[in-house]
N, CA, C and O atoms as a DFTB+ gen file, in Angstrom:
192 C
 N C O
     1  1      86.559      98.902     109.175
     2  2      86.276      99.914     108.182
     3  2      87.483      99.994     107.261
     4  3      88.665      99.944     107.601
     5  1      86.962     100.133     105.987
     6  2      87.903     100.230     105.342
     7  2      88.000     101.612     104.519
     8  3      86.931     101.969     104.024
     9  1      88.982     102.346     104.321
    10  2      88.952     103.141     103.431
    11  2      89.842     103.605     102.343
    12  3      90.972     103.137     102.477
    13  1      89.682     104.498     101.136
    14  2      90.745     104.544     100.025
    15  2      90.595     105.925     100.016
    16  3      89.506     106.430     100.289
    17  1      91.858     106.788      99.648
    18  2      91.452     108.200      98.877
    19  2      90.776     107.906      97.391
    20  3      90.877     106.978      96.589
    21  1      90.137     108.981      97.417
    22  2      89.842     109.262      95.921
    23  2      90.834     109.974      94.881
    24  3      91.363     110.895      95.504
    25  1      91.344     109.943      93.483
    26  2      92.067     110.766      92.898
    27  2      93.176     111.060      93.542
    28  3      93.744     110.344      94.366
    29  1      93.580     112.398      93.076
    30  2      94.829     112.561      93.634
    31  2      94.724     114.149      93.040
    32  3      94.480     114.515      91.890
    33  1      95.024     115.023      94.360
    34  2      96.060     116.415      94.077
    35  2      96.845     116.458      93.351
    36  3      97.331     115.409      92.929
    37  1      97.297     117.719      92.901
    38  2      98.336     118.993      92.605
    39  2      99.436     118.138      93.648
    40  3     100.335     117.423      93.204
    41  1      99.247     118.302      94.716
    42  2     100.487     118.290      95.693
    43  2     100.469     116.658      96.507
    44  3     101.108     116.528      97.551
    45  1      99.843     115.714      96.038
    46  2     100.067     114.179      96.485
    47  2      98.606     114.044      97.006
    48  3      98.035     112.979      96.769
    49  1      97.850     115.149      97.786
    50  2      97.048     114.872      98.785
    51  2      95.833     114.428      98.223
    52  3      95.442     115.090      97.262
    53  1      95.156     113.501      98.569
    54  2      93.585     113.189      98.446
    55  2      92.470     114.458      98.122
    56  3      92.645     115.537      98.689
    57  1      91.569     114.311      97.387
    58  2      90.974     115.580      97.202
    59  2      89.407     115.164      98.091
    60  3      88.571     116.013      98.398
    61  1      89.279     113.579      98.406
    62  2      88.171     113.486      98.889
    63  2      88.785     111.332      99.444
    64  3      89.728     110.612      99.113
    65  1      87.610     111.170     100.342
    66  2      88.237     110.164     101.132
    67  2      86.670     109.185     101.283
    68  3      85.632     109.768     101.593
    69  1      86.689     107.710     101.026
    70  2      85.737     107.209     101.086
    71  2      85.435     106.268     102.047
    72  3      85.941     105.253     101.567
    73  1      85.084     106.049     102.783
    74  2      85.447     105.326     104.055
    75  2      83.919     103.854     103.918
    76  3      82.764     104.208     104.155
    77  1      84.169     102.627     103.600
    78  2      83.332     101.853     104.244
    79  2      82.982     100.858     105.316
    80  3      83.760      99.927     105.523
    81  1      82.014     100.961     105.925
    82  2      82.419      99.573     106.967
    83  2      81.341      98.543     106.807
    84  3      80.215      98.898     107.159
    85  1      81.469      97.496     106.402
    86  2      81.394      95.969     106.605
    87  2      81.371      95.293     107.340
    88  3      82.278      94.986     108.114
    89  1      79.725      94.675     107.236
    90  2      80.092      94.006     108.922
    91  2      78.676      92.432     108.012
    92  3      77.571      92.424     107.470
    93  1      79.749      91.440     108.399
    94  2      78.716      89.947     107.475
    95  2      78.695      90.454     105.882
    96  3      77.644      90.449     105.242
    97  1      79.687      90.795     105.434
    98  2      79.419      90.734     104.008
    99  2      78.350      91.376     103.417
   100  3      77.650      90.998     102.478
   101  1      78.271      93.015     104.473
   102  2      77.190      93.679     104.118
   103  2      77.745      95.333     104.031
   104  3      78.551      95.454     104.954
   105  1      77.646      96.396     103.421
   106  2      78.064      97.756     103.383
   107  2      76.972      98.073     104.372
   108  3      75.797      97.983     104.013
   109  1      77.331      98.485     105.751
   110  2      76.556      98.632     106.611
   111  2      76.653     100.216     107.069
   112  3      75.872     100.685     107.897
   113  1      77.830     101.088     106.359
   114  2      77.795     102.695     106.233
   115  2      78.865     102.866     105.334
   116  3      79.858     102.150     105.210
   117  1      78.555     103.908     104.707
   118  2      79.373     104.936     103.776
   119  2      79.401     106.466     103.677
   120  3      78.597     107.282     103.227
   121  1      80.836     106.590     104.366
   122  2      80.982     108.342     104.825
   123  2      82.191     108.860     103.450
   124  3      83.243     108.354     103.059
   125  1      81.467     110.006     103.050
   126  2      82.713     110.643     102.258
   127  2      83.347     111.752     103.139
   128  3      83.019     112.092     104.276
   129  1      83.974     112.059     102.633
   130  2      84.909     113.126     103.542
   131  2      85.659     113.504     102.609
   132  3      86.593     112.973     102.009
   133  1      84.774     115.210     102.501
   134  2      85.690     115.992     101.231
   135  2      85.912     117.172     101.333
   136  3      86.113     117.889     100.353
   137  1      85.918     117.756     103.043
   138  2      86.560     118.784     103.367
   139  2      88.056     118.625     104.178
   140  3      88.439     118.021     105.180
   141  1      88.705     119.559     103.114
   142  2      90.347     119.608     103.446
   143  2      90.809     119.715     104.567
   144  3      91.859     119.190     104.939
   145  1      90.145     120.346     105.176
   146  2      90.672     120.697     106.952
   147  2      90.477     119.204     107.511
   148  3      91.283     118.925     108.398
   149  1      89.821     118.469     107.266
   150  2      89.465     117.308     108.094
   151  2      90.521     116.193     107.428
   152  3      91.346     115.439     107.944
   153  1      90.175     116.402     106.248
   154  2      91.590     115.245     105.653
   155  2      92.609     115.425     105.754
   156  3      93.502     114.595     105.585
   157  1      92.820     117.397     106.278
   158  2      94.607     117.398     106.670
   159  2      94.568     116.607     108.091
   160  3      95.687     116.235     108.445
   161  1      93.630     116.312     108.873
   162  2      94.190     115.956     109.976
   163  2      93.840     114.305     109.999
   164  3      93.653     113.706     111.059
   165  1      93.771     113.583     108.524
   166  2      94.297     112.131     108.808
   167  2      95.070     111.724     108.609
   168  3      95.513     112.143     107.540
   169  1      95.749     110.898     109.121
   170  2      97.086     109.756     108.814
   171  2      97.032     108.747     107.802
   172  3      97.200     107.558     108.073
   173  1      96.734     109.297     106.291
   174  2      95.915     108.663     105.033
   175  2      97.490     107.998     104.876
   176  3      98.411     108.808     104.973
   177  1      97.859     106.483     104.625
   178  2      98.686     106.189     104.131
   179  2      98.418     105.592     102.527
   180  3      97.388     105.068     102.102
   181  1      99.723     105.859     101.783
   182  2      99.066     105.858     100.158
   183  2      98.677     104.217      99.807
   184  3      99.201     103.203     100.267
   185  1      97.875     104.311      99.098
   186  2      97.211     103.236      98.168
   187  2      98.548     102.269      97.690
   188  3      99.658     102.466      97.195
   189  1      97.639     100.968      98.207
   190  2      98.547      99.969      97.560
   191  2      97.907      99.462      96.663
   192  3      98.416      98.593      95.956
């Protein structure tokens, strides 16, 4: 699975989080995640 933040906060943090997973060169799910309580508790490292 791969995932990226979306945008960017006031204060660095992600305002929403897109997560896909791939499996044979196929988008086989796509979860957003755009409540704050849940994204404070990931280990989002920043975009390269």
């Amino acid at each position: 699975m791969d995932r990226a933040p979306l945008g960017g906060g006031n204060d660095g943090t992600p305002p929403s989080l897109l997560a896909l997973t791939v499996a044979d060169g196929h988008f086989t799910e796509i979860t957003a995640v755009v409540d704050p309580a849940e994204l404070a508790l990931m280990d989002l490292a920043a975009p390269v």
